[in-house]
PDB file of N, CA, C and O in Angstrom:
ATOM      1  N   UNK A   1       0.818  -1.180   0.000  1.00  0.00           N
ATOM      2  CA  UNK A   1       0.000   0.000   0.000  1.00  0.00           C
ATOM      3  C   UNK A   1       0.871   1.256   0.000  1.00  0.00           C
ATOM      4  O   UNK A   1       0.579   2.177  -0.763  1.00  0.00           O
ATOM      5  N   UNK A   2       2.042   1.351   0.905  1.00  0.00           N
ATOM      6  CA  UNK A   2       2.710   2.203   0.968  1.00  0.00           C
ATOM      7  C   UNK A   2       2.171   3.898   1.550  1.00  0.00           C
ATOM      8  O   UNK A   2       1.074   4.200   2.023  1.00  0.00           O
ATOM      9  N   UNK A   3       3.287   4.726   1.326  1.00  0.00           N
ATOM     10  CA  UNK A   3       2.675   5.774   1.618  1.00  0.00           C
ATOM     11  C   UNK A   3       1.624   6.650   0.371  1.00  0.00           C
ATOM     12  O   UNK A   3       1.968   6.566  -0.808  1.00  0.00           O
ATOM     13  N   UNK A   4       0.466   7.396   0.715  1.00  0.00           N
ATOM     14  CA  UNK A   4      -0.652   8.260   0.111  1.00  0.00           C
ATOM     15  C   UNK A   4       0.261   9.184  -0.394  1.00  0.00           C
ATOM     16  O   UNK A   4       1.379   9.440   0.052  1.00  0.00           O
ATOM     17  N   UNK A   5      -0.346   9.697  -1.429  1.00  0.00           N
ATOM     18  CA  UNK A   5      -0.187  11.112  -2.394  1.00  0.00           C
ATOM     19  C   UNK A   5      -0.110  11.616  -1.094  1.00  0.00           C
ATOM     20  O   UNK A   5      -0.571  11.269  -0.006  1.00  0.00           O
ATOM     21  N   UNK A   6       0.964  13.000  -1.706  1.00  0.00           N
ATOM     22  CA  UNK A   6       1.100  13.695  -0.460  1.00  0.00           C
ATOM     23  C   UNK A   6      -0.130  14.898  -0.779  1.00  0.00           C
ATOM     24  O   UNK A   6      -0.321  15.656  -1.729  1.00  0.00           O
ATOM     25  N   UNK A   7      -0.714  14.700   0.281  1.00  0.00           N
ATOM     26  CA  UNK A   7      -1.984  16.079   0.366  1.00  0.00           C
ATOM     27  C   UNK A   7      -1.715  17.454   0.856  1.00  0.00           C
ATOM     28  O   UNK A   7      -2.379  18.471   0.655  1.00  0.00           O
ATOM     29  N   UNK A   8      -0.514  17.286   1.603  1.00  0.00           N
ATOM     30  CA  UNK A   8      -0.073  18.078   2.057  1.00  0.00           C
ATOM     31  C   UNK A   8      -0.951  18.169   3.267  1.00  0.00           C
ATOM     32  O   UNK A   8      -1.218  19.275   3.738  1.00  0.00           O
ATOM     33  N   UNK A   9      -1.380  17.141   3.757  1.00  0.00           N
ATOM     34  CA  UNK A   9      -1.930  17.226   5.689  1.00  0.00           C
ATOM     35  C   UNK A   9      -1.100  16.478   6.490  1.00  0.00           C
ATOM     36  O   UNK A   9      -1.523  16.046   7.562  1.00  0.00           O
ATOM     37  N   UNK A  10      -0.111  16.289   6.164  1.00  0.00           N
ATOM     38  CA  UNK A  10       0.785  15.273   7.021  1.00  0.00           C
ATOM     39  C   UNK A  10       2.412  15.343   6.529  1.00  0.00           C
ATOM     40  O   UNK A  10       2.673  15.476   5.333  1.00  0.00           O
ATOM     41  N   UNK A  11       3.553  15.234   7.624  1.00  0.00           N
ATOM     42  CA  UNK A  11       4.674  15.627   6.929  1.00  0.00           C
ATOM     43  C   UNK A  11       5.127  14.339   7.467  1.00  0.00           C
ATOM     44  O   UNK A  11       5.090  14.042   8.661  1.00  0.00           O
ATOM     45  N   UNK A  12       5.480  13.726   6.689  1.00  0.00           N
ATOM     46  CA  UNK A  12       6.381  12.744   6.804  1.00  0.00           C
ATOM     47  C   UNK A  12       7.703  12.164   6.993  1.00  0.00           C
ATOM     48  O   UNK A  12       8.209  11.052   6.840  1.00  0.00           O
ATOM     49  N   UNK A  13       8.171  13.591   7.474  1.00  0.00           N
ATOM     50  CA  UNK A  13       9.846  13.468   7.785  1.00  0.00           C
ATOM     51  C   UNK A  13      10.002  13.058   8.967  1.00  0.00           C
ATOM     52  O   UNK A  13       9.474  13.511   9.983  1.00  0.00           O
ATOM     53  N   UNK A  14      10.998  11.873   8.836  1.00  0.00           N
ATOM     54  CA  UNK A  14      11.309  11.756   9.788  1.00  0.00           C
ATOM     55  C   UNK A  14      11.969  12.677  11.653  1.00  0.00           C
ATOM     56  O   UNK A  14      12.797  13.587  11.631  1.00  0.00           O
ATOM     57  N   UNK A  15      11.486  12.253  12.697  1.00  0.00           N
ATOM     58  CA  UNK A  15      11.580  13.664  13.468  1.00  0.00           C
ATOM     59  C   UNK A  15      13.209  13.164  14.353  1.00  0.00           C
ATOM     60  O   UNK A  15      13.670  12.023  14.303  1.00  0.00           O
ATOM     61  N   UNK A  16      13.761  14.172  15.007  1.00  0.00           N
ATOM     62  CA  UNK A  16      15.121  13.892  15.888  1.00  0.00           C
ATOM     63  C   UNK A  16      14.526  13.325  16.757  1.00  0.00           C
ATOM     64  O   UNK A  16      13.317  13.553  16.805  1.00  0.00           O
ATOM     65  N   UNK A  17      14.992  12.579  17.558  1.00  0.00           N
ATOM     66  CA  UNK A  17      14.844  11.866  18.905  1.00  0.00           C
ATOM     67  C   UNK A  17      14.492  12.786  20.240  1.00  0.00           C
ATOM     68  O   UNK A  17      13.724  12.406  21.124  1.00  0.00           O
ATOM     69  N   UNK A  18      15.221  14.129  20.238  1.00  0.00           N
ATOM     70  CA  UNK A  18      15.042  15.550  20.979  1.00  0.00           C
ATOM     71  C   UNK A  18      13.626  15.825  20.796  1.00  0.00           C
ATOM     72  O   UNK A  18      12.798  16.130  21.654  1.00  0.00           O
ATOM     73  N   UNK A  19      13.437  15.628  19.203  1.00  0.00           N
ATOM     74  CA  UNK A  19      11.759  16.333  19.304  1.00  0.00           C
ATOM     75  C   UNK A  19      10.680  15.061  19.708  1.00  0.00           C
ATOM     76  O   UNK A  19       9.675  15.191  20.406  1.00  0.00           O
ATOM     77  N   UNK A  20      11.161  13.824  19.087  1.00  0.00           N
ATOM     78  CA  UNK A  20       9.943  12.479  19.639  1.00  0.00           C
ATOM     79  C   UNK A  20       9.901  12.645  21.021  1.00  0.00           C
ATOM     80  O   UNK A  20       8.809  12.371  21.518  1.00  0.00           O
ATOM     81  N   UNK A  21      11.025  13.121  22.004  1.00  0.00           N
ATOM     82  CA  UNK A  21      10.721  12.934  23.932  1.00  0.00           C
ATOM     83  C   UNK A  21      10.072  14.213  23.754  1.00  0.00           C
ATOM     84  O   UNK A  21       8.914  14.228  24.173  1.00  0.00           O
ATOM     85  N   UNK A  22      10.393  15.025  23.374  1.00  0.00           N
ATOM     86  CA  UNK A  22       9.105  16.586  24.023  1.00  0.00           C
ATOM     87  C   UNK A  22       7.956  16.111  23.435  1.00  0.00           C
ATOM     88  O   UNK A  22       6.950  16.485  24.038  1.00  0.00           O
ATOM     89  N   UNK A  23       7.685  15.226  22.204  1.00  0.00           N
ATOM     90  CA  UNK A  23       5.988  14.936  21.981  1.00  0.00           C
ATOM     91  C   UNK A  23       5.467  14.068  23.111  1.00  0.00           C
ATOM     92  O   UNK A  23       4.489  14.108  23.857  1.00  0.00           O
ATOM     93  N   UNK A  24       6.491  13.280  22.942  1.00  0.00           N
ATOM     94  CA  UNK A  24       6.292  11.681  24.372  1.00  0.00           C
ATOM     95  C   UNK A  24       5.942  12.923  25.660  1.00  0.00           C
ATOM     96  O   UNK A  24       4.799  13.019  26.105  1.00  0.00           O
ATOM     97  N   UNK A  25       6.698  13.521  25.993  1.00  0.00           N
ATOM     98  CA  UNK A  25       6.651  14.497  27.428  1.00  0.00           C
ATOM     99  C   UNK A  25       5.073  15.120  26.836  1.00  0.00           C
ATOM    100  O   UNK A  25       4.340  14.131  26.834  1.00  0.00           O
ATOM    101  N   UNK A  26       4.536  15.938  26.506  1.00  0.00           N
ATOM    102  CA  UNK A  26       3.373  16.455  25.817  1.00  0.00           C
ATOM    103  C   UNK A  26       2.508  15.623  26.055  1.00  0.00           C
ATOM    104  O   UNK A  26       2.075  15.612  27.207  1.00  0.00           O
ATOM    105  N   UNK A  27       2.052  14.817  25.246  1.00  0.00           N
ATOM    106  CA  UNK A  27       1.250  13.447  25.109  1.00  0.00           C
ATOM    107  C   UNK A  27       0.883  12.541  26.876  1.00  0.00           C
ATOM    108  O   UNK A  27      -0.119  11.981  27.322  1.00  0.00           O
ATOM    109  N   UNK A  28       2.411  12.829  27.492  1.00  0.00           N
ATOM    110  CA  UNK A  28       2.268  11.986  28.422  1.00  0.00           C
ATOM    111  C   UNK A  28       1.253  13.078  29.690  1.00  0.00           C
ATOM    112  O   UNK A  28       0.392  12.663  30.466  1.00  0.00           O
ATOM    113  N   UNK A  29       1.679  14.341  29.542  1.00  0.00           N
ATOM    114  CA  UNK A  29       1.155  15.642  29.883  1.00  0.00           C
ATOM    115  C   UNK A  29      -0.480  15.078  30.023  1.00  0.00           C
ATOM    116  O   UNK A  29      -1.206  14.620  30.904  1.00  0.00           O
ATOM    117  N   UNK A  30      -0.557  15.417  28.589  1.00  0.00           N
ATOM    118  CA  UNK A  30      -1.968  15.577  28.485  1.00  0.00           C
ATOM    119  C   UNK A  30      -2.678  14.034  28.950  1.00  0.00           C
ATOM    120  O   UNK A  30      -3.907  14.112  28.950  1.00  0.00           O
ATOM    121  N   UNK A  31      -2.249  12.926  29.265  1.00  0.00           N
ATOM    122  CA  UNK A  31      -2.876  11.674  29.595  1.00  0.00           C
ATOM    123  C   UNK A  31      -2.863  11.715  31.301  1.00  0.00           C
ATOM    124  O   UNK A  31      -3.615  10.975  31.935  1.00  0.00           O
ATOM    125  N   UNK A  32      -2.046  12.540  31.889  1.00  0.00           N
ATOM    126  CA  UNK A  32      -2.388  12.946  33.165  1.00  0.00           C
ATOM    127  C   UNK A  32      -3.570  13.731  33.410  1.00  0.00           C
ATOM    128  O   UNK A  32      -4.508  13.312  34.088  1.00  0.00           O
ATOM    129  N   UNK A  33      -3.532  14.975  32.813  1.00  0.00           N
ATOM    130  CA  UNK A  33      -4.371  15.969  33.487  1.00  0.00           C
ATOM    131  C   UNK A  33      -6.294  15.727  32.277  1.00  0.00           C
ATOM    132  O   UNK A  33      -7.372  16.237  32.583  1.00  0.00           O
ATOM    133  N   UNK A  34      -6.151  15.261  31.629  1.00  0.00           N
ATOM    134  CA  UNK A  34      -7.639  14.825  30.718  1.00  0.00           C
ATOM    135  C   UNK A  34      -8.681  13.581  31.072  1.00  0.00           C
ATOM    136  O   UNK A  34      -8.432  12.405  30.810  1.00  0.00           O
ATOM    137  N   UNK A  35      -9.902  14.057  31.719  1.00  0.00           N
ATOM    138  CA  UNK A  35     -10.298  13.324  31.779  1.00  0.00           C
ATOM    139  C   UNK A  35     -11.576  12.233  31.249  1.00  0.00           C
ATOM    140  O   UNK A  35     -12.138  11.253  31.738  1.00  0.00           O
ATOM    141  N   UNK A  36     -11.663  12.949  30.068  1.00  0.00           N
ATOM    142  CA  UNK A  36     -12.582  12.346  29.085  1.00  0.00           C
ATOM    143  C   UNK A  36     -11.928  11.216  28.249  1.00  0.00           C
ATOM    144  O   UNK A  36     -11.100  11.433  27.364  1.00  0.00           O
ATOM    145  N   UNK A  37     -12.426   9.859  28.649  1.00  0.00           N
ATOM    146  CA  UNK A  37     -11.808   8.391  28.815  1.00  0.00           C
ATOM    147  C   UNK A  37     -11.449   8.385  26.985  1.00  0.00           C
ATOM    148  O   UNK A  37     -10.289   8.129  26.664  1.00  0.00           O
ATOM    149  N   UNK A  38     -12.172   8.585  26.206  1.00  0.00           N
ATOM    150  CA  UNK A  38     -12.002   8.702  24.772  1.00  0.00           C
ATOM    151  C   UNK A  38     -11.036   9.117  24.118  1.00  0.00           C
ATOM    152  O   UNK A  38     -10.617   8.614  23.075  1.00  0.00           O
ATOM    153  N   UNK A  39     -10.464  10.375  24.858  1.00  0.00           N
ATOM    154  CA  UNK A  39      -9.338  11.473  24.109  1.00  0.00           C
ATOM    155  C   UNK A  39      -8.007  10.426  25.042  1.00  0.00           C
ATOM    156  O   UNK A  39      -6.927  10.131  24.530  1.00  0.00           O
ATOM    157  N   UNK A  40      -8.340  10.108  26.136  1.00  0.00           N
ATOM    158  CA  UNK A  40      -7.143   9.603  26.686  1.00  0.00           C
ATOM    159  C   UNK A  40      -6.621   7.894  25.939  1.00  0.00           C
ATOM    160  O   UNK A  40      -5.486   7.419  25.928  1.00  0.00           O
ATOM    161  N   UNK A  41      -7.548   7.456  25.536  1.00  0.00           N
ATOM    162  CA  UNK A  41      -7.659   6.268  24.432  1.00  0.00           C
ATOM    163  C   UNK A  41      -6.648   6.642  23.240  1.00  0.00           C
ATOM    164  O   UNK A  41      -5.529   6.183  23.008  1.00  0.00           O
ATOM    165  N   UNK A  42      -7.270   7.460  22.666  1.00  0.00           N
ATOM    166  CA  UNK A  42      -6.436   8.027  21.758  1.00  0.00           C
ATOM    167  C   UNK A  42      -5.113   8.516  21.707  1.00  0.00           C
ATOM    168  O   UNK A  42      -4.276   8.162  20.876  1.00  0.00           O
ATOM    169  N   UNK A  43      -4.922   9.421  22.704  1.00  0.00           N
ATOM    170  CA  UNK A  43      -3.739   9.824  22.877  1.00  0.00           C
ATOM    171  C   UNK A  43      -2.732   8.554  23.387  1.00  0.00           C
ATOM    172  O   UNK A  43      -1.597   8.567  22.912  1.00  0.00           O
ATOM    173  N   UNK A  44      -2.986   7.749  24.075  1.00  0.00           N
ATOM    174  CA  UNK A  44      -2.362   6.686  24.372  1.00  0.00           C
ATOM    175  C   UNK A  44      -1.793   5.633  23.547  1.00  0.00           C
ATOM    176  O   UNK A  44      -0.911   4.817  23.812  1.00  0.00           O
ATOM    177  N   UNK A  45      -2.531   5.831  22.410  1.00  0.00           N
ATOM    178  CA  UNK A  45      -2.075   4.669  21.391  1.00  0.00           C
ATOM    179  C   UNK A  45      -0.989   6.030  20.733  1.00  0.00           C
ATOM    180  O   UNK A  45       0.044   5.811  20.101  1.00  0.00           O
ATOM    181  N   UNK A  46      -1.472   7.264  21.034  1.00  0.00           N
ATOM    182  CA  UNK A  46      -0.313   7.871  19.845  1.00  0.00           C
ATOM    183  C   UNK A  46       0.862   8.036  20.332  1.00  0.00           C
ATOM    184  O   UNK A  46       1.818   8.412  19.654  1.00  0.00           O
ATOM    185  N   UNK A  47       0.923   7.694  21.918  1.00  0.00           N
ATOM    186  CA  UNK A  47       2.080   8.022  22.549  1.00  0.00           C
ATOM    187  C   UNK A  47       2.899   6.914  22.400  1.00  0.00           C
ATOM    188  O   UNK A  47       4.117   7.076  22.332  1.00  0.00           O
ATOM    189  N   UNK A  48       2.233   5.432  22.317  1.00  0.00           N
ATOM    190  CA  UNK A  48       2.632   4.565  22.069  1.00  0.00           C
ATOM    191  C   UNK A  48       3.631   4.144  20.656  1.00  0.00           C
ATOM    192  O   UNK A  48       4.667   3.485  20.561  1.00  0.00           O
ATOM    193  N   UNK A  49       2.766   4.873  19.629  1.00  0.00           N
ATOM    194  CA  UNK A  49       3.505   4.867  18.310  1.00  0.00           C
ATOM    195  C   UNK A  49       4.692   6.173  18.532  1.00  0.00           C
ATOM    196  O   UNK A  49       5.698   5.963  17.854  1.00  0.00           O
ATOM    197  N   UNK A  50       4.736   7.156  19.156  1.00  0.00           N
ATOM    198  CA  UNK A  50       6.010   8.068  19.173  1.00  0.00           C
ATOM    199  C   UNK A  50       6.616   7.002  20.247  1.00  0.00           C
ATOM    200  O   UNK A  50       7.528   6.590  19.531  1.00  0.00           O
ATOM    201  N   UNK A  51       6.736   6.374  21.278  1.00  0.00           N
ATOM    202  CA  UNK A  51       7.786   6.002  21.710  1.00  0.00           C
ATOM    203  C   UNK A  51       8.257   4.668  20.713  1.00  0.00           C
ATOM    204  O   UNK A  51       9.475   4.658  20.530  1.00  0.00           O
ATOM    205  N   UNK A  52       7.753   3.907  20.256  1.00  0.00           N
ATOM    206  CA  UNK A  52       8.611   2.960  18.918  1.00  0.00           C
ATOM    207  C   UNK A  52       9.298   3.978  17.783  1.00  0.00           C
ATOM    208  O   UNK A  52      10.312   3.690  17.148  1.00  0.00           O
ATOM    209  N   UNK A  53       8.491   5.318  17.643  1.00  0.00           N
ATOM    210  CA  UNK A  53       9.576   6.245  16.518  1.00  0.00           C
ATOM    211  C   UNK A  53      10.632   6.534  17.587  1.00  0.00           C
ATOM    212  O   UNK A  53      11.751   6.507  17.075  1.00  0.00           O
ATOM    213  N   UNK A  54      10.656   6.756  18.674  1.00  0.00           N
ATOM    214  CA  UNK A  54      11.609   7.155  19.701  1.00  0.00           C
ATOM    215  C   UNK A  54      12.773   6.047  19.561  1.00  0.00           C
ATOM    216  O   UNK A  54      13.922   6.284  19.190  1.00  0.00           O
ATOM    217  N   UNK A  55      12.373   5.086  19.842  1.00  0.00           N
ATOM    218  CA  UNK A  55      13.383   3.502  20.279  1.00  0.00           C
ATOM    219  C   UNK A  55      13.869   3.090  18.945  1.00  0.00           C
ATOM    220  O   UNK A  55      14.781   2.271  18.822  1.00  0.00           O
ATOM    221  N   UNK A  56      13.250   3.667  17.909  1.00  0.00           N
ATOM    222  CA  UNK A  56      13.821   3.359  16.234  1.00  0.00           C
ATOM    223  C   UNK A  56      14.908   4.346  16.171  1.00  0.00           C
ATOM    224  O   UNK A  56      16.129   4.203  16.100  1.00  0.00           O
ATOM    225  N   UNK A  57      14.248   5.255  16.209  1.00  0.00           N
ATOM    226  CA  UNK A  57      15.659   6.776  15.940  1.00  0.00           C
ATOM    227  C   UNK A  57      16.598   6.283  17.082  1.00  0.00           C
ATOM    228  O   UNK A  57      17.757   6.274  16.666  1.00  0.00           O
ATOM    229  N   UNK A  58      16.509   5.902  18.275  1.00  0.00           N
ATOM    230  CA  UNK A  58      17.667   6.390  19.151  1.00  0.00           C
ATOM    231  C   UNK A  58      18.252   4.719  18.552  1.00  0.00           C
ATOM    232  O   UNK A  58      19.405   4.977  18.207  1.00  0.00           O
ATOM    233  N   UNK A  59      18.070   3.522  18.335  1.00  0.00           N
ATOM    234  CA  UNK A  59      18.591   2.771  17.648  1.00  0.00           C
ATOM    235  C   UNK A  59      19.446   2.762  16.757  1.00  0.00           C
ATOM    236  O   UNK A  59      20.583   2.293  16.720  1.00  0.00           O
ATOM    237  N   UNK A  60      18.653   3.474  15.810  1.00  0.00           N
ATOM    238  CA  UNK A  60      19.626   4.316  14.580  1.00  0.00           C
ATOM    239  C   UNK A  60      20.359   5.001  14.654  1.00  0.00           C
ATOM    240  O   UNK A  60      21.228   5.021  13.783  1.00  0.00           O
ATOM    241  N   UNK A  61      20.383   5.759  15.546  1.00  0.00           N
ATOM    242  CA  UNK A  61      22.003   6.691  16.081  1.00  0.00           C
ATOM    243  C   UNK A  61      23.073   5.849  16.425  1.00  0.00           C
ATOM    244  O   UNK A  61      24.201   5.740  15.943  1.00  0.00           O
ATOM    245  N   UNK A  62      22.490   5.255  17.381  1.00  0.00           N
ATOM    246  CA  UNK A  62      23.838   3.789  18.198  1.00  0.00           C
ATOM    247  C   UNK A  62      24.487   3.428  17.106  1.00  0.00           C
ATOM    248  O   UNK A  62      25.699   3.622  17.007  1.00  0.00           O
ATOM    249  N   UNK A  63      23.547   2.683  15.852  1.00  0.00           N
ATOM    250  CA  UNK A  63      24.074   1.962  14.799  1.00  0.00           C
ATOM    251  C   UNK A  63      25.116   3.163  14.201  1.00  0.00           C
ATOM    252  O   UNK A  63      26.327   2.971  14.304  1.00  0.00           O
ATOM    253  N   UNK A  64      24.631   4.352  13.601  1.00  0.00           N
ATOM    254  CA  UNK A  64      25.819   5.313  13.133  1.00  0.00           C
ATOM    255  C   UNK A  64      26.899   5.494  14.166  1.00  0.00           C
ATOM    256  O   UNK A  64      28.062   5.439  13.765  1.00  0.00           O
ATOM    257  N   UNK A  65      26.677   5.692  15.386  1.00  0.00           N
ATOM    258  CA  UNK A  65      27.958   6.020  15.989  1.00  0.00           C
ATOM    259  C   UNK A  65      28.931   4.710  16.153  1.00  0.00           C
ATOM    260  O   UNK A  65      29.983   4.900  16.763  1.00  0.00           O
ATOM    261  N   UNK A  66      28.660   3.402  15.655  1.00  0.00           N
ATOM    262  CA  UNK A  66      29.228   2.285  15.449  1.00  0.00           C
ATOM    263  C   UNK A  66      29.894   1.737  15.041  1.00  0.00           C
ATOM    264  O   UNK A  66      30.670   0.804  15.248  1.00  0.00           O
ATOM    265  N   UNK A  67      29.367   2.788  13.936  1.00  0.00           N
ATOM    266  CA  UNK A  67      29.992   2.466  12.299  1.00  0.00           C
ATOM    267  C   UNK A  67      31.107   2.455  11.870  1.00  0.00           C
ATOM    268  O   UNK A  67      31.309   2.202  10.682  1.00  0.00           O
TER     269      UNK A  67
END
């Protein structure tokens, strides 16, 4: 399937590891203080997918500094 025509609603670059922990920190923010069970559903699975982009990028650094 791959990735969609770009519509230009979504950027697909990959992000630094600096910026995936301030979303993770954010995300984790907002799953503390929200208490409408729905939005916290949500946000939880997205925090979930930034910490695997997190553990991929900081992976990928190790491997370059290896090299």
């Amino acid at each position: 399937m791959g990735i969609p025509l770009d519509d230009g609603l979504f950027d697909y670059t990959e992000a630094e590891p600096e910026e995936l922990c301030d979303q993770c920190s954010a995300l984790n923010f907002a799953l503390l203080t929200l208490h409408d069970k729905r939005i916290k559903e949500i946000l939880a699975f997205v925090l979930c997918e930034r910490f695997e982009m997190l553990r991929c990028a900081l992976y990928a650094s190790s491997e370059e500094f290896a090299a």
